[in-house]
PDB file as gemmi writes it, atoms N, CA and C in Angstrom:
CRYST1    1.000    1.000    1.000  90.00  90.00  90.00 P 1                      
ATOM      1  N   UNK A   1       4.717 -20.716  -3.109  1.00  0.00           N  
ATOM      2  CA  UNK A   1       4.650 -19.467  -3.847  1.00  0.00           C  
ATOM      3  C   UNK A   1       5.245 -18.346  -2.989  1.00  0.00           C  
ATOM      4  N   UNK A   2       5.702 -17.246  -3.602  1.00  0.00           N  
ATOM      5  CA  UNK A   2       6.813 -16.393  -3.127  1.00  0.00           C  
ATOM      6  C   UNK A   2       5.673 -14.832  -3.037  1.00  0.00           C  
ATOM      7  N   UNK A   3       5.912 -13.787  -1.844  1.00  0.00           N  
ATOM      8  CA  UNK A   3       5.041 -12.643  -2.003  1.00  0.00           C  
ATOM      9  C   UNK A   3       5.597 -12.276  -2.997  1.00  0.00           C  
ATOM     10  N   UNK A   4       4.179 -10.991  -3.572  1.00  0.00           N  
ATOM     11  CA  UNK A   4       4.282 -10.701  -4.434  1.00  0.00           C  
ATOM     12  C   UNK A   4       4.524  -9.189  -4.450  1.00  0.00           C  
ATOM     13  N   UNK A   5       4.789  -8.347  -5.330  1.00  0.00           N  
ATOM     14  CA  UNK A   5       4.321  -6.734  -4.716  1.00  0.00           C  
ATOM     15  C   UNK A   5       3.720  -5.828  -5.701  1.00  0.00           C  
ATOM     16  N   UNK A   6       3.175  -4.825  -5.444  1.00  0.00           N  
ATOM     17  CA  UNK A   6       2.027  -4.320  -6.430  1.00  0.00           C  
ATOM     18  C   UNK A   6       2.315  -3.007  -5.951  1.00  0.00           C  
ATOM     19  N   UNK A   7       1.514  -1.750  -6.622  1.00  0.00           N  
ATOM     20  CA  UNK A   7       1.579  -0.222  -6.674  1.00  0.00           C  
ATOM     21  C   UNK A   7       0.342  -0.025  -7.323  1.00  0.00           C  
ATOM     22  N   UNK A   8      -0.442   0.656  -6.952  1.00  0.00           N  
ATOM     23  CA  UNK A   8      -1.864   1.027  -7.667  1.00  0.00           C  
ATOM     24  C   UNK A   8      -2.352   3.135  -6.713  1.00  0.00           C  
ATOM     25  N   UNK A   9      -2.306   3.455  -8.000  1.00  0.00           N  
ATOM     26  CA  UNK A   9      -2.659   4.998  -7.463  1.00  0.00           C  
ATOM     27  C   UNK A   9      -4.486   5.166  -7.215  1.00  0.00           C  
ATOM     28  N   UNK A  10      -4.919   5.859  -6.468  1.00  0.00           N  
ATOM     29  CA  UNK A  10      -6.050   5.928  -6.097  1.00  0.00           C  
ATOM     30  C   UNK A  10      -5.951   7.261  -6.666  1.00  0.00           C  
ATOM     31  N   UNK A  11      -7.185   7.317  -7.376  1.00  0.00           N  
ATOM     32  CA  UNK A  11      -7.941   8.848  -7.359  1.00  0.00           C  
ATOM     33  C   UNK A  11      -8.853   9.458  -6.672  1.00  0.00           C  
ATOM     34  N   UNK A  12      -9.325   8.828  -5.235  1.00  0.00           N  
ATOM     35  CA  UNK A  12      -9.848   9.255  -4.634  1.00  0.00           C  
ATOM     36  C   UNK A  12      -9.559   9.296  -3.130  1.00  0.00           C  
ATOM     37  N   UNK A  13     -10.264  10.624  -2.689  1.00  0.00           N  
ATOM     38  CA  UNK A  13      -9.217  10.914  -1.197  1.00  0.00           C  
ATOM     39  C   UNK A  13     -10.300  10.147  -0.355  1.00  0.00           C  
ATOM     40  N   UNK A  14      -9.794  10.217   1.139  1.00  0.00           N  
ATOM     41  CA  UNK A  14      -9.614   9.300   2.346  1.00  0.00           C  
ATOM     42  C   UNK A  14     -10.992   9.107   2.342  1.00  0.00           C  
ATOM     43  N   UNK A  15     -11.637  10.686   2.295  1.00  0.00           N  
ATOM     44  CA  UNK A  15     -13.102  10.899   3.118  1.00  0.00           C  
ATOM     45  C   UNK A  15     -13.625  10.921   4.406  1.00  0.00           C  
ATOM     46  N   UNK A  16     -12.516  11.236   5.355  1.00  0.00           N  
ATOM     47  CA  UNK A  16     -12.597  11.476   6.738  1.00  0.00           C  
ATOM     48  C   UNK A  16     -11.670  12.697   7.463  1.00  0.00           C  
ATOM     49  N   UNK A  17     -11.122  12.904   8.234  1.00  0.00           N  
ATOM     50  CA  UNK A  17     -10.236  14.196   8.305  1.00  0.00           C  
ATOM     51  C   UNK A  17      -9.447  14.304   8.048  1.00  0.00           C  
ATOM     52  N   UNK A  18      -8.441  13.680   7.238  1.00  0.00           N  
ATOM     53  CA  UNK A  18      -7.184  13.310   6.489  1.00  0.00           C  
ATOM     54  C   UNK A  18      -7.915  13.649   5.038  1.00  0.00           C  
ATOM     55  N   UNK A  19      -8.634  13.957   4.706  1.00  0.00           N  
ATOM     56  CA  UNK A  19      -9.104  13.874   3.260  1.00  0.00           C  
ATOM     57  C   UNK A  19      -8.032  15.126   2.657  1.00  0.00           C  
ATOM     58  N   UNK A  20      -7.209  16.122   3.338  1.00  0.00           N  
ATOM     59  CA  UNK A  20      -7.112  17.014   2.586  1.00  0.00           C  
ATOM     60  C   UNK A  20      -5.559  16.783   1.846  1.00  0.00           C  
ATOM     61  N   UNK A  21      -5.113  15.388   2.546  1.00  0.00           N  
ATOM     62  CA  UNK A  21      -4.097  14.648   2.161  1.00  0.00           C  
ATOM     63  C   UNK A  21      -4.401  14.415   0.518  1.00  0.00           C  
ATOM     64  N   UNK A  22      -5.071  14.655  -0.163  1.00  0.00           N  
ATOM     65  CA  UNK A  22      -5.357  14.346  -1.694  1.00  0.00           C  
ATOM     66  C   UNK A  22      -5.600  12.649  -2.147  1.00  0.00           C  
ATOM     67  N   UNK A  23      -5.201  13.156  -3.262  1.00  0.00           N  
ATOM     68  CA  UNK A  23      -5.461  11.429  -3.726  1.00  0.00           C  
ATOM     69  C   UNK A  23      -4.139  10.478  -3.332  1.00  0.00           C  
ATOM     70  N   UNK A  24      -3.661   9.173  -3.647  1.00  0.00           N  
ATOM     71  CA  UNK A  24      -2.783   8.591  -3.278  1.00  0.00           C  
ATOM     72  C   UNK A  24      -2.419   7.402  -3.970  1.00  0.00           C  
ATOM     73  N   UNK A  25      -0.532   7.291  -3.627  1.00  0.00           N  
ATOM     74  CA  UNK A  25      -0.650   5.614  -4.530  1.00  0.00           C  
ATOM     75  C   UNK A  25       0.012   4.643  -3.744  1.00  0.00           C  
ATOM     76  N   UNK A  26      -0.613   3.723  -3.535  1.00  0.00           N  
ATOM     77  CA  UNK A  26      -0.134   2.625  -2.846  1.00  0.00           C  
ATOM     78  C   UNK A  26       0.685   1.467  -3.273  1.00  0.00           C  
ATOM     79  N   UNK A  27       2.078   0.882  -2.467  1.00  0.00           N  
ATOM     80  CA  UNK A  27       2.434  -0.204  -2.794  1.00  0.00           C  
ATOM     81  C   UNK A  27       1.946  -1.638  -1.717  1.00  0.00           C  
ATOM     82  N   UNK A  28       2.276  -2.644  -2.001  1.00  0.00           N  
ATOM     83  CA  UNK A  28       1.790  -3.759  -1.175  1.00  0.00           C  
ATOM     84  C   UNK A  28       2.958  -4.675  -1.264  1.00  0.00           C  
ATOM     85  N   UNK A  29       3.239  -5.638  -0.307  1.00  0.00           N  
ATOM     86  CA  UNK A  29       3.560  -6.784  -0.471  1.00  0.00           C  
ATOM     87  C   UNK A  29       2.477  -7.687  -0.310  1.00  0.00           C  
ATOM     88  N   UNK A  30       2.434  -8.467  -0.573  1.00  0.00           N  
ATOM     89  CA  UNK A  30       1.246  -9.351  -0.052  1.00  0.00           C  
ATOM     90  C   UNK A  30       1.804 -11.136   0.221  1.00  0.00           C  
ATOM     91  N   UNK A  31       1.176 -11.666   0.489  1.00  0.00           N  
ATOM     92  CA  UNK A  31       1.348 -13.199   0.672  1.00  0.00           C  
ATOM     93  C   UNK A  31       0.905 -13.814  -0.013  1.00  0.00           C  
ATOM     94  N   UNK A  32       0.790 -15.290  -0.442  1.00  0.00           N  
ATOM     95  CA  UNK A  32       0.652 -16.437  -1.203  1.00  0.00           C  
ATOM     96  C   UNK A  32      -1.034 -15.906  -1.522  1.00  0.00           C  
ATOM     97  N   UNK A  33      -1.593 -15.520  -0.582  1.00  0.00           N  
ATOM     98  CA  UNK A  33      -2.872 -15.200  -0.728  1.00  0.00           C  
ATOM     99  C   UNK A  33      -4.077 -14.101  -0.801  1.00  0.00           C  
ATOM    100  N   UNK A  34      -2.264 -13.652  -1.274  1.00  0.00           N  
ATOM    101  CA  UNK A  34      -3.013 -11.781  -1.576  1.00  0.00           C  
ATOM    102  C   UNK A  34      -2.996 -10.847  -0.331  1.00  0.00           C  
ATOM    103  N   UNK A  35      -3.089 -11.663   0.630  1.00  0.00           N  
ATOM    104  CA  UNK A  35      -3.031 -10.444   2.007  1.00  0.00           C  
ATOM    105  C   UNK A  35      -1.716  -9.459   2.002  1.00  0.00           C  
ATOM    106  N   UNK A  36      -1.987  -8.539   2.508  1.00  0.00           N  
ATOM    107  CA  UNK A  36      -0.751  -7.316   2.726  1.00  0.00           C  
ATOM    108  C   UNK A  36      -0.076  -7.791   3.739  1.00  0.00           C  
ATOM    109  N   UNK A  37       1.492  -8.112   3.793  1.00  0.00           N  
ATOM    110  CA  UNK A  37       1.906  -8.004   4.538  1.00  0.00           C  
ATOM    111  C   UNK A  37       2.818  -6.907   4.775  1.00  0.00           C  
ATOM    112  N   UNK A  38       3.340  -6.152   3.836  1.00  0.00           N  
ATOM    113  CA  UNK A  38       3.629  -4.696   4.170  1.00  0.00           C  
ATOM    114  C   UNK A  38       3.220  -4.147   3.050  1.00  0.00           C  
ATOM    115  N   UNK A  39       2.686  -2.466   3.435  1.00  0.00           N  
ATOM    116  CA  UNK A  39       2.241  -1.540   3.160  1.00  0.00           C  
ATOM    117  C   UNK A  39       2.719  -0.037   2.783  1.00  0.00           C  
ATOM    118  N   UNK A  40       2.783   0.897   1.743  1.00  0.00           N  
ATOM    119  CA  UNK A  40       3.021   1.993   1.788  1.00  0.00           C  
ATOM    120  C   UNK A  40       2.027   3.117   1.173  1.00  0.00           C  
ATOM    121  N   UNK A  41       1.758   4.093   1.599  1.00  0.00           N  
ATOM    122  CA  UNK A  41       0.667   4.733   1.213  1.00  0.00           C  
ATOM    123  C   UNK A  41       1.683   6.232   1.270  1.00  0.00           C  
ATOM    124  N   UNK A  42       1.190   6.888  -0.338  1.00  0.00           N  
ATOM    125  CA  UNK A  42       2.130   8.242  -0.483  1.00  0.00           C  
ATOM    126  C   UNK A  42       0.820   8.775  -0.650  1.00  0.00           C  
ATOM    127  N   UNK A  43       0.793   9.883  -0.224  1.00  0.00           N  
ATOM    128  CA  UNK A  43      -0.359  11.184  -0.745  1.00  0.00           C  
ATOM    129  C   UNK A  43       0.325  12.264  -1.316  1.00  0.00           C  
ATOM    130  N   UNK A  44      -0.818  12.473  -2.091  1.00  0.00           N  
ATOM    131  CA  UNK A  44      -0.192  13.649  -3.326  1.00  0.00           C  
ATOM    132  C   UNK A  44       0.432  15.041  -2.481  1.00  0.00           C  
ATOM    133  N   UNK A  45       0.186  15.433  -0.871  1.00  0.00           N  
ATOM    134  CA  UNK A  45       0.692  15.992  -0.243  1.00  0.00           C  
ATOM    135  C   UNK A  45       1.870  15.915   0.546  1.00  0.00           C  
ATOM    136  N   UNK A  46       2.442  14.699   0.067  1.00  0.00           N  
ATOM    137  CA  UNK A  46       3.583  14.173   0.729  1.00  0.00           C  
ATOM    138  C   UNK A  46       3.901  13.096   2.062  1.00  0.00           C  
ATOM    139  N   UNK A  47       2.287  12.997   2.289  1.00  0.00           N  
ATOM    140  CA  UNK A  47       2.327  12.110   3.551  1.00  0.00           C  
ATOM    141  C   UNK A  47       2.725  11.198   2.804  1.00  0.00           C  
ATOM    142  N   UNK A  48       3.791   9.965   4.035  1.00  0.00           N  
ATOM    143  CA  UNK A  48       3.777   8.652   3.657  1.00  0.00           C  
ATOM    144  C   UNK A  48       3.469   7.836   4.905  1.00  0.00           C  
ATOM    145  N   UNK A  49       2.542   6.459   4.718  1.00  0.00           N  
ATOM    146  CA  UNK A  49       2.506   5.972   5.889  1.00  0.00           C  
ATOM    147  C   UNK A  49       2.586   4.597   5.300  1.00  0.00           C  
ATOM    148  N   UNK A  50       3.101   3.779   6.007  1.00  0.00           N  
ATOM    149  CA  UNK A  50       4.088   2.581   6.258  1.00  0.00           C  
ATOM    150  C   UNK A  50       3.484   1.213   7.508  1.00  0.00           C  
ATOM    151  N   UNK A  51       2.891   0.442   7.066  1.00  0.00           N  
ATOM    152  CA  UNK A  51       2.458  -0.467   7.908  1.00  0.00           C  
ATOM    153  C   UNK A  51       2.898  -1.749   7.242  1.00  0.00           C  
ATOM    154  N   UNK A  52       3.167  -2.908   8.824  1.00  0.00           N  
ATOM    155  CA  UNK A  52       3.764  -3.932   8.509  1.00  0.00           C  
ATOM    156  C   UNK A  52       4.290  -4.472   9.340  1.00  0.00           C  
ATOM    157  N   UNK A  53       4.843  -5.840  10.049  1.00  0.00           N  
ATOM    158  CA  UNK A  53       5.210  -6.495  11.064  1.00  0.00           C  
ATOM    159  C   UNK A  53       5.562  -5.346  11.875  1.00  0.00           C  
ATOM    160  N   UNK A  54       5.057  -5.266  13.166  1.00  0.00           N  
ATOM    161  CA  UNK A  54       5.492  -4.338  14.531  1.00  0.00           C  
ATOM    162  C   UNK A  54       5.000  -3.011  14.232  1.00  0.00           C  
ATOM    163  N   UNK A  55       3.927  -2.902  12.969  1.00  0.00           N  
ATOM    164  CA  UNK A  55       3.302  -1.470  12.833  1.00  0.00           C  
ATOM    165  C   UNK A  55       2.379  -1.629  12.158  1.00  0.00           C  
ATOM    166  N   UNK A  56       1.291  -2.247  12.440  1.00  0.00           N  
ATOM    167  CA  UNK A  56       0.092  -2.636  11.528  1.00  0.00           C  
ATOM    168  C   UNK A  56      -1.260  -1.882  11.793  1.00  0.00           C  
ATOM    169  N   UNK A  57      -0.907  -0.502  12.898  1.00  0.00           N  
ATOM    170  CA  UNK A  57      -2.109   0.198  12.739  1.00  0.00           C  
ATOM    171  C   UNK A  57      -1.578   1.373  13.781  1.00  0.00           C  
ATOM    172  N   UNK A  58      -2.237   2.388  13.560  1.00  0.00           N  
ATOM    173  CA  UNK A  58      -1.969   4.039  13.949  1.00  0.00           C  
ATOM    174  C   UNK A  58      -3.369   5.077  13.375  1.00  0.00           C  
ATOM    175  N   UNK A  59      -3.040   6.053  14.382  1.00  0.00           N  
ATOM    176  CA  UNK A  59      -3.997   6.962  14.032  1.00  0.00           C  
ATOM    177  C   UNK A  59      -5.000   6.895  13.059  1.00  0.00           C  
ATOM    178  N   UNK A  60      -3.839   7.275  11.985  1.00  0.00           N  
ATOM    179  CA  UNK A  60      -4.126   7.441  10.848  1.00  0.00           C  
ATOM    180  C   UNK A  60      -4.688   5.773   9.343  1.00  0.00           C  
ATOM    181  N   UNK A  61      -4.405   5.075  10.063  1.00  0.00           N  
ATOM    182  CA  UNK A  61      -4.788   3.731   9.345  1.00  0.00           C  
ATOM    183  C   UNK A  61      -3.965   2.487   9.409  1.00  0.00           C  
ATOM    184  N   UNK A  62      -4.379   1.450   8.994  1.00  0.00           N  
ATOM    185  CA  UNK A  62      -4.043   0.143   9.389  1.00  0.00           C  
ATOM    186  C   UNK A  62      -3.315  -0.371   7.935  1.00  0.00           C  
ATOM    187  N   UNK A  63      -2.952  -1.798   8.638  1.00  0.00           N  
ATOM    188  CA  UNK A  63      -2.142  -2.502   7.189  1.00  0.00           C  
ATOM    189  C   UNK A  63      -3.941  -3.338   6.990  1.00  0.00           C  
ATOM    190  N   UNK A  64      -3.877  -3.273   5.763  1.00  0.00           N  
ATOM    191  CA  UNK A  64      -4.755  -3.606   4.664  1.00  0.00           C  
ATOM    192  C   UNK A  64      -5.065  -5.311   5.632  1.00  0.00           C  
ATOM    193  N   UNK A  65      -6.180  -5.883   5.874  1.00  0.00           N  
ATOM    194  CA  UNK A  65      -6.293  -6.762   6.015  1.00  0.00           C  
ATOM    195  C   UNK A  65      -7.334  -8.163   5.209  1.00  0.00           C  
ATOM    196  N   UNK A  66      -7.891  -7.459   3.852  1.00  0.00           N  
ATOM    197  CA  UNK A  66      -8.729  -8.778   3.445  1.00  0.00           C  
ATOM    198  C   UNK A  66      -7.722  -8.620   1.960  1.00  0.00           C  
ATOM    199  N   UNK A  67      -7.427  -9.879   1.433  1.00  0.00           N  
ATOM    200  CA  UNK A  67      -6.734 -10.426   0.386  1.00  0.00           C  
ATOM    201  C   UNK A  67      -7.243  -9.515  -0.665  1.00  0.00           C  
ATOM    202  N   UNK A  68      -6.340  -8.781  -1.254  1.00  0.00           N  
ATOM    203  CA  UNK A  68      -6.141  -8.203  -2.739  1.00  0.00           C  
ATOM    204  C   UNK A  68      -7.261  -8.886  -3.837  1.00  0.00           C  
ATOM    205  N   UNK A  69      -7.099 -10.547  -3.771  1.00  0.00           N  
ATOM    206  CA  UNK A  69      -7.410 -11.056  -4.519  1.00  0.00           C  
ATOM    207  C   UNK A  69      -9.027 -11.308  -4.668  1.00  0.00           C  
ATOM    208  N   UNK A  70      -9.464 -10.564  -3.562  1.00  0.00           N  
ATOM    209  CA  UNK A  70     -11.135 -11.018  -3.248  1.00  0.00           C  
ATOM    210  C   UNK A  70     -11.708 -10.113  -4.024  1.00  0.00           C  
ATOM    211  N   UNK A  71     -10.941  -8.969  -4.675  1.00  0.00           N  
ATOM    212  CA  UNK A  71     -11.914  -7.688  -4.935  1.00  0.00           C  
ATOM    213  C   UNK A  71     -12.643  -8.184  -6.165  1.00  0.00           C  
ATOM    214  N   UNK A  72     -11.933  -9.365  -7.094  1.00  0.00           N  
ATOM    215  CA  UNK A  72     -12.387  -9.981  -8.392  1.00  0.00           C  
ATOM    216  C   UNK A  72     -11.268  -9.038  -9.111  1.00  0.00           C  
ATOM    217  N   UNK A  73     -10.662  -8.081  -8.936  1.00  0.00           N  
ATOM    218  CA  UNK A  73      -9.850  -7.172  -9.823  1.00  0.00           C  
ATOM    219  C   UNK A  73      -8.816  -8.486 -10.366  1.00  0.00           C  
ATOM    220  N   UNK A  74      -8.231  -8.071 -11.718  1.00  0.00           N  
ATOM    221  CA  UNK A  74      -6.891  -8.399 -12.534  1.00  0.00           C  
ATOM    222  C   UNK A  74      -5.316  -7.418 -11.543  1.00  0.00           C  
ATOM    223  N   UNK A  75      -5.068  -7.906 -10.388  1.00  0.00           N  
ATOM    224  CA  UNK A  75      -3.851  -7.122 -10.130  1.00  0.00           C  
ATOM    225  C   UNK A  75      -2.365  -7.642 -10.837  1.00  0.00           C  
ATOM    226  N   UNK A  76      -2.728  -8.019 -11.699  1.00  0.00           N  
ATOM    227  CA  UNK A  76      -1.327  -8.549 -12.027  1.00  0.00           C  
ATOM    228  C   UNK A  76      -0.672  -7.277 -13.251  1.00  0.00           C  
ATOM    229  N   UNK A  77      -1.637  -6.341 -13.436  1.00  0.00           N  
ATOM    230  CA  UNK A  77      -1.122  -4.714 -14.625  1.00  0.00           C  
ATOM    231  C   UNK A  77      -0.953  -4.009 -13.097  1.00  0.00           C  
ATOM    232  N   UNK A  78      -0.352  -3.967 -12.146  1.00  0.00           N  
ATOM    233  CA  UNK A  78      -0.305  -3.188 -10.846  1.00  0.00           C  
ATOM    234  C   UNK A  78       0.883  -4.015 -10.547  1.00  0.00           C  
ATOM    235  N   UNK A  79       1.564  -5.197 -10.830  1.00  0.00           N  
ATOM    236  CA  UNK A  79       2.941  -5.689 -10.232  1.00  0.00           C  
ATOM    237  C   UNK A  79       3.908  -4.932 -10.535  1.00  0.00           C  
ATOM    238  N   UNK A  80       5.088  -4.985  -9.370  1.00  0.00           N  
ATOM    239  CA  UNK A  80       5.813  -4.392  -9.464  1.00  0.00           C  
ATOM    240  C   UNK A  80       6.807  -5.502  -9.075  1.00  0.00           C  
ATOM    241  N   UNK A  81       8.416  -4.623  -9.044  1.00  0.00           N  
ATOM    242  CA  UNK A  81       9.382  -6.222  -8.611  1.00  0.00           C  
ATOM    243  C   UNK A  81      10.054  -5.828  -7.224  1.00  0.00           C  
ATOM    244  N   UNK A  82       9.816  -6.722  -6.522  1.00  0.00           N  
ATOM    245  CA  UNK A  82      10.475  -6.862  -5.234  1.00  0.00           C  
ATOM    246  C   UNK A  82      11.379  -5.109  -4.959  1.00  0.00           C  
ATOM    247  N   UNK A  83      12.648  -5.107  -5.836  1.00  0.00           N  
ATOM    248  CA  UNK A  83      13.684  -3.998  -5.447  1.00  0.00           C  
ATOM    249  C   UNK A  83      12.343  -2.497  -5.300  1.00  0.00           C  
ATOM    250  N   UNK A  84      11.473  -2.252  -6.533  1.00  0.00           N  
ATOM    251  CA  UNK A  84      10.850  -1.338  -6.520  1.00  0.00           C  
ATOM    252  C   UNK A  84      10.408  -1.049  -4.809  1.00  0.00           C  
ATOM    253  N   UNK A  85       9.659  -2.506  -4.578  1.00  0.00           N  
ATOM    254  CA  UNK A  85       8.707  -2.084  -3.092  1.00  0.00           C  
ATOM    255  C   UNK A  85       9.995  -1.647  -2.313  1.00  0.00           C  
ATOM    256  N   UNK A  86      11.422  -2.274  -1.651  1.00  0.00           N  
ATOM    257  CA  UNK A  86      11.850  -1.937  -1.136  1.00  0.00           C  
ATOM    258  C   UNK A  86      12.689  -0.310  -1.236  1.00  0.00           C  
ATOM    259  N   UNK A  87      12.664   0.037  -2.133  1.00  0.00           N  
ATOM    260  CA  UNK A  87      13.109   1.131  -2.056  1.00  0.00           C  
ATOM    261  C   UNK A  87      12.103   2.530  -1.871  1.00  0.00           C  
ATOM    262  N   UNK A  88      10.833   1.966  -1.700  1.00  0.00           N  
ATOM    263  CA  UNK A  88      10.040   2.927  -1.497  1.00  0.00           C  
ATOM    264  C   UNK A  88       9.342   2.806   0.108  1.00  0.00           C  
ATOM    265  N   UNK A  89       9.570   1.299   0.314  1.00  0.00           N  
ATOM    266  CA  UNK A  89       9.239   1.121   1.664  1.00  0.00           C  
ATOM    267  C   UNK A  89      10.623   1.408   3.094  1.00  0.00           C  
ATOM    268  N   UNK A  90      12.097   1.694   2.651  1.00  0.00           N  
ATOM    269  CA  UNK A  90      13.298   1.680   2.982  1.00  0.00           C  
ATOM    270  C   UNK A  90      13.296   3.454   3.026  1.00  0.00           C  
ATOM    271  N   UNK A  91      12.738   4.358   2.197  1.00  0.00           N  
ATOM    272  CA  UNK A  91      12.742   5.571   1.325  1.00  0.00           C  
ATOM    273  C   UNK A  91      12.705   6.555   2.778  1.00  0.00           C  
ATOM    274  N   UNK A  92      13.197   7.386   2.802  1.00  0.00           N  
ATOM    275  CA  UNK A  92      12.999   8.376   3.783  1.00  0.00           C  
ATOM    276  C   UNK A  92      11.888  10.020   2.420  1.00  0.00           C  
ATOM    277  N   UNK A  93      12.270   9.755   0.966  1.00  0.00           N  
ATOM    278  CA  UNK A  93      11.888  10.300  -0.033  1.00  0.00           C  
ATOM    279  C   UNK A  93      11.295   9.680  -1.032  1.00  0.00           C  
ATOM    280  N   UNK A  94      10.164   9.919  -1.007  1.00  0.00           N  
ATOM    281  CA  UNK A  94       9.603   9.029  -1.831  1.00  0.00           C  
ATOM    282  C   UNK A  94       9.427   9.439  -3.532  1.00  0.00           C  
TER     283      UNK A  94                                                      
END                                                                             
């Protein structure tokens, strides 16, 4: 089986000192088994942060580490196709 990639917006902020970053929407790649293997996180303030082989954690947060698939959620209304993730994970503008 081939990764997959997904986008899901959060309506709720961080809740730590970054909170004023707003709400946010995330893309994923993930693996055969739902894990993230790369990451993008936009906030409604313009931050973007980017984790993934040779950058899987900073200050500000880590690449996602327990499988997508554990939450019991339906992520398959959150897929997106391959070109989407890369052009937002490639993006200097998101």
């Amino acid at each position: 089986m081939s990764n997959r990639f997904y986008h899901r917006r959060w309506d709720e902020t961080r809740g730590d000192e970054f909170d004023g970053w707003g709400h946010s929407l995330w893309y994923f790649e993930t693996d055969d088994e739902g894990r993230p293997v790369r990451q993008v996180e936009v906030y409604d303030t313009g931050r973007v942060l980017r984790y993934g082989p040779g950058h899987d954690e900073d200050r500000y947060g880590s690449l996602g580490r327990a499988s997508l698939y554990d939450s019991g959620e339906d992520w398959s209304t959150f897929e997106i196709t391959s070109v989407e993730f890369e052009r937002v994970w490639r993006s200097d503008e998101v």
